[in-house]
C-alpha positions in Angstrom: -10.8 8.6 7.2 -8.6 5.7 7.8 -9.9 3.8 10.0 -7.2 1.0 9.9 -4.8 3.2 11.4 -2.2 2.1 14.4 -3.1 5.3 16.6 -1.8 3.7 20.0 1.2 1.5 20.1 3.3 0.3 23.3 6.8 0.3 21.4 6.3 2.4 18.4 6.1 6.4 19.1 3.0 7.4 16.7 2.6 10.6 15.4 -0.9 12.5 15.6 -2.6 12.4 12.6 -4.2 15.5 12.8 -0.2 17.3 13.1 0.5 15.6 9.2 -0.1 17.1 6.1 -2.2 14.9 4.1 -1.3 13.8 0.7 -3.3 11.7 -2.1 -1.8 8.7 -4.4 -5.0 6.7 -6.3 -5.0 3.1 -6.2 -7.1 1.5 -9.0 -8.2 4.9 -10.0 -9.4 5.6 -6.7 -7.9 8.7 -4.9 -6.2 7.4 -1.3 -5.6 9.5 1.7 -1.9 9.2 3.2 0.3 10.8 5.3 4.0 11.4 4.0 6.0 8.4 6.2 3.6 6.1 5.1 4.4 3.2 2.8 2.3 2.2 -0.2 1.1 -1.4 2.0 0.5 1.0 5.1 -1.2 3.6 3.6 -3.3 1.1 1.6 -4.2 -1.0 5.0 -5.1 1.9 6.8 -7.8 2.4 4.3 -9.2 -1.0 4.1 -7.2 -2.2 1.6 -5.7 -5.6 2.2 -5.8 -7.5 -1.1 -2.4 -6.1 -3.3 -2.8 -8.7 -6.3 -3.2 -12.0 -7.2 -1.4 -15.0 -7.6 -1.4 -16.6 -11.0 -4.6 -18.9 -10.0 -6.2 -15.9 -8.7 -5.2 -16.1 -5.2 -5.7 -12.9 -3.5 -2.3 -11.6 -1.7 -1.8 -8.7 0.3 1.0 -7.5 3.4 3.1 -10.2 4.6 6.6 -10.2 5.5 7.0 -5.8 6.1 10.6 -6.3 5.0 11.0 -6.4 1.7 11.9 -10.4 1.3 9.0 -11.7 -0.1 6.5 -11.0 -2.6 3.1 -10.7 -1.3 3.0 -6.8 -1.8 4.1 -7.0 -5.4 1.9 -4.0 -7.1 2.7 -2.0 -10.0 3.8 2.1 -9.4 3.0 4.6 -12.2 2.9 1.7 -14.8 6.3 -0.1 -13.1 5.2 -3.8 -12.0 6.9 -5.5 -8.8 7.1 -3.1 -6.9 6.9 -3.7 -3.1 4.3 -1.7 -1.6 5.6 -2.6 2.4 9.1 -1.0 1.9 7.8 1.8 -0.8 6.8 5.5 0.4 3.8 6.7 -0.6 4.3 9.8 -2.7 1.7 12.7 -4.0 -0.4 11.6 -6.9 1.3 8.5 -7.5 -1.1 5.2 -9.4 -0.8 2.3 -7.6 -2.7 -0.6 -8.9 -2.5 -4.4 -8.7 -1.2 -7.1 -10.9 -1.5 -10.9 -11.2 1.8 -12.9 -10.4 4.9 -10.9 -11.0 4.1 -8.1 -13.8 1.2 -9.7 -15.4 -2.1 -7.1 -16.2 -4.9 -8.1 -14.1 -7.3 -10.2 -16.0 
């Protein structure tokens, strides 16, 4: 499980995974493993995820700034497009999917 995890860091104090509770979101209709202080963008990356959407000419974007600012992370929450998966928390059973541009369906 999650093999894209941080699990040493020399700045950041990591918690244990194995002391978290676990919680699910789906992303694409796919169920996701997460722990609760996870973002979307983390949670995502730490499962292999790295493509979020696309840009209008179908060029794949993913985690960028971590901040907020930009919108590389754009994905739509429970049906609610632009959202920014790097500043989001993951929550339980939430569906995560990704768009095209800012809102658009993917094709």
């Amino acid at each position: 499980m999650q093999s894209g995890r941080i699990t040493q860091h020399p700045i950041i104090s990591i918690t244990e995974p194995e002391s978290q509770k676990h919680i699910t979101f789906y992303f694409e209709g796919q169920p996701i493993c997460a722990f609760p202080d996870d973002t979307i963008a983390s949670a995502l990356i730490a499962n292999g995820i790295d493509i979020f959407g696309f840009t209008e000419h179908k060029n794949p974007r993913g985690f960028f700034c971590a901040i907020g600012k930009c919108s590389a992370c754009l994905v739509e929450v429970n049906g609610i497009p632009n959202v920014r998966a790097c500043i989001t928390p993951v929550s339980e059973g939430i569906h995560v999917r990704r768009q095209v541009g800012r809102g658009k369906p993917v094709w």
